[in-house]
C-alpha positions in Angstrom: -7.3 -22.7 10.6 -3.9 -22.0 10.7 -2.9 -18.6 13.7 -0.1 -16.0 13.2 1.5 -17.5 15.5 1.9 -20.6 13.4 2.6 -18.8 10.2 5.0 -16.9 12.6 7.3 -19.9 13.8 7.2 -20.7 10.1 8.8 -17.9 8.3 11.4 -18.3 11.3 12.2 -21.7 10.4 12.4 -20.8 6.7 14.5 -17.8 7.7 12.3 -16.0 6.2 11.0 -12.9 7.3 7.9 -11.1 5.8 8.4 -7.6 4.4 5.8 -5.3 3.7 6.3 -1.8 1.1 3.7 0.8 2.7 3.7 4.1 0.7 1.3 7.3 0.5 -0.5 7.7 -3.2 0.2 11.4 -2.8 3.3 14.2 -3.4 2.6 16.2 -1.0 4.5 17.3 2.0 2.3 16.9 5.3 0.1 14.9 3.1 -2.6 13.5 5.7 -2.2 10.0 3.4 1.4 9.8 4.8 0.7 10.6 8.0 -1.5 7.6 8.2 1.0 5.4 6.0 3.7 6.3 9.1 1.0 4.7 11.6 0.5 1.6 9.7 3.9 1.2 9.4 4.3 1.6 13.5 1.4 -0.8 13.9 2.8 -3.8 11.1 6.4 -2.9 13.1 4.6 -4.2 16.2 3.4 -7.3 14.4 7.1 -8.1 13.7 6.6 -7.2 10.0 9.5 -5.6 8.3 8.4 -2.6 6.5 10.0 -0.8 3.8 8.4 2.9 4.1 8.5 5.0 0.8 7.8 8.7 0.1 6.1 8.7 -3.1 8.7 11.2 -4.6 11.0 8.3 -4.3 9.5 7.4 -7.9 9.2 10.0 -10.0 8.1 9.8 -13.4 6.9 11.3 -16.1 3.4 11.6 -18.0 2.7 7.9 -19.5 3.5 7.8 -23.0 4.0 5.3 -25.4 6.5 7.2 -27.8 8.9 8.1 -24.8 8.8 4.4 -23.7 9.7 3.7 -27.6 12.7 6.2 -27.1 13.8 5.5 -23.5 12.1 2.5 -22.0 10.5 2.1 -18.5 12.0 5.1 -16.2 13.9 5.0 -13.1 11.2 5.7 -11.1 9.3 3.2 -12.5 12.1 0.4 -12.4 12.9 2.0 -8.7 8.9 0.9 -7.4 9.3 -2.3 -9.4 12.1 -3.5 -7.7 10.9 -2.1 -4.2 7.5 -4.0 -4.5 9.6 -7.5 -6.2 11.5 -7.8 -2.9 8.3 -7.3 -0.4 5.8 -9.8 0.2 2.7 -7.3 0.5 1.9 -4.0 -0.2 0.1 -1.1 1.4 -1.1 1.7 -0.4 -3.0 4.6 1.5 -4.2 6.7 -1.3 -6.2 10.4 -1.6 -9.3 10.5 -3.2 -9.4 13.1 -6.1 -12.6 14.2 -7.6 -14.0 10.3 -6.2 -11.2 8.6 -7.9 -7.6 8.3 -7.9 -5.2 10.4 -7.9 -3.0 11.3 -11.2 0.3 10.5 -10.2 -0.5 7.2 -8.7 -2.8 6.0 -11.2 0.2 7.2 -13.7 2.4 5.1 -11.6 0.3 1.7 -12.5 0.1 2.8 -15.9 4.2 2.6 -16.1 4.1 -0.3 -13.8 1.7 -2.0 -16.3 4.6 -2.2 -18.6 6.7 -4.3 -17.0 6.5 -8.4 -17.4 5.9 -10.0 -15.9 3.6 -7.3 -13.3 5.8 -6.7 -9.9 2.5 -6.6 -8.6 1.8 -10.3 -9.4 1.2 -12.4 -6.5 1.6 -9.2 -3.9 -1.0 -9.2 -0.8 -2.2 -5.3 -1.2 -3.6 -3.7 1.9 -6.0 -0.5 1.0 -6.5 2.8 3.3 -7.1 6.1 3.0 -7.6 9.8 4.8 -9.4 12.8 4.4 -10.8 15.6 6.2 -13.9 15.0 4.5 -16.4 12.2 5.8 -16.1 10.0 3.6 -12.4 9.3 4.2 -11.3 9.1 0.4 -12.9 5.7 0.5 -14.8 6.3 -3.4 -11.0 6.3 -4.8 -9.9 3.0 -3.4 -13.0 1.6 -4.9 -11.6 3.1 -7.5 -8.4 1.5 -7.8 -9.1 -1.7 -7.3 -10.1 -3.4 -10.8 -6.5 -1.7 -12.5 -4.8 -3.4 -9.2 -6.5 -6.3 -9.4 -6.1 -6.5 -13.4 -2.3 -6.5 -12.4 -2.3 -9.6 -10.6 -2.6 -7.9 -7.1 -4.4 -10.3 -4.2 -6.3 -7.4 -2.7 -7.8 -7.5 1.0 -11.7 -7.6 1.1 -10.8 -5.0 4.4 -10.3 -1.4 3.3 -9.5 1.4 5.8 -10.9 5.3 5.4 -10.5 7.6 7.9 -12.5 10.4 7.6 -11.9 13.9 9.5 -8.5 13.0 9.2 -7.2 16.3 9.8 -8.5 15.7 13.5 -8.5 12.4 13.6 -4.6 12.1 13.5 -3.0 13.7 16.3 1.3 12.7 17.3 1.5 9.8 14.6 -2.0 8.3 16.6 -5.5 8.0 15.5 -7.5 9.3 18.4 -10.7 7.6 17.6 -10.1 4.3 20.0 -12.8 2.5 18.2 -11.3 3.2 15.1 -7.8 2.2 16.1 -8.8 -0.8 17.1 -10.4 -1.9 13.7 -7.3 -0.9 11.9 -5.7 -3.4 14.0 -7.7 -6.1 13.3 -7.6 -5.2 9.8 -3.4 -5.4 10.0 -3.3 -8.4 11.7 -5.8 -10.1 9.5 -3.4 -8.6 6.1 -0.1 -9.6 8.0 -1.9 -13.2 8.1 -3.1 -13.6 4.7 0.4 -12.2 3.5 2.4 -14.5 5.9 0.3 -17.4 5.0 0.9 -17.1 1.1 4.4 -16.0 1.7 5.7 -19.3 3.2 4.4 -20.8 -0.1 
């Protein structure tokens, strides 16, 4: 079995270094999603990782709709993701949970993305997490989303994170749950892995 550590001195030697787009399903300011998107981020920034950290108002779109694509093509916002997740290796989406399933704008967002051929999401490594002050942790929406994600050519980690009680949970950009911490790092390192590992392809 091949370590990070190989897969590390690889991407080195191929001047290649892995890049990851981490982004919050939600518009939101304070949104709790973000606020764990921001952790990840820190934690893949100690894995060496380069991470590309997007708001999700960075891609604004409207409703999907076939006439308006007939009139105008695929929007900005849309061609703005596309391009964001072509030049990353992985992906990590930390997504609310609406009414037990995904949210409008991001599911929206995949419609739009759906579009484009061939899928930016083709081939991507796409890391799942979510947070809610509920206890469940938003976890029924990334079930959720998986099977559109998955339709779209996206290698999706068996490993999903949900932290639930986020509104307590999350305290100064930390999860204060040590036992909990610690299995999102394990589930980062494992993704970074898997990513590098089909990356130096």
């Amino acid at each position: 079995m091949v370590s990070y550590e190989e897969i590390y001195v690889t991407l080195i030697q191929r001047d290649k270094f892995m890049k990851i787009l981490a982004f919050a399903g939600s518009l939101r300011e304070g949104s709790l999603n973000h606020q764990l998107a921001e952790i990840i981020a820190s934690k893949l920034k100690n894995l060496d990782v380069e991470v590309d950290l997007a708001k999700f108002r960075d891609f604004q779109m409207p409703l999907f709709d076939g006439d308006l694509e007939t009139a105008t093509g695929i929007p900005d916002g849309t061609k703005k993701m596309a391009d964001r997740i072509s030049a990353s290796d992985g992906v990590v989406i930390v997504s609310p949970e609406y009414n037990h399933g995904v949210p409008g704008p991001l599911k929206n967002s995949i419609d739009w993305l759906s579009r484009i051929r061939p899928y930016p999401t083709a081939g991507k490594v796409c890391f799942l997490a979510s947070a809610a002050p509920s206890f469940v942790g938003g976890a029924r929406g990334l079930i959720a989303i998986r099977p559109t994600l998955s339709l779209m050519g996206m290698w999706l980690s068996g490993e999903s994170f949900s932290l639930a009680q986020a509104n307590k949970e999350m305290v100064d950009g930390k999860i204060l749950n040590d036992e909990l911490n610690q299995m999102l790092n394990g589930m980062l390192e494992r993704f970074a892995r898997v990513t590098a590992s089909i990356s130096v392809k």
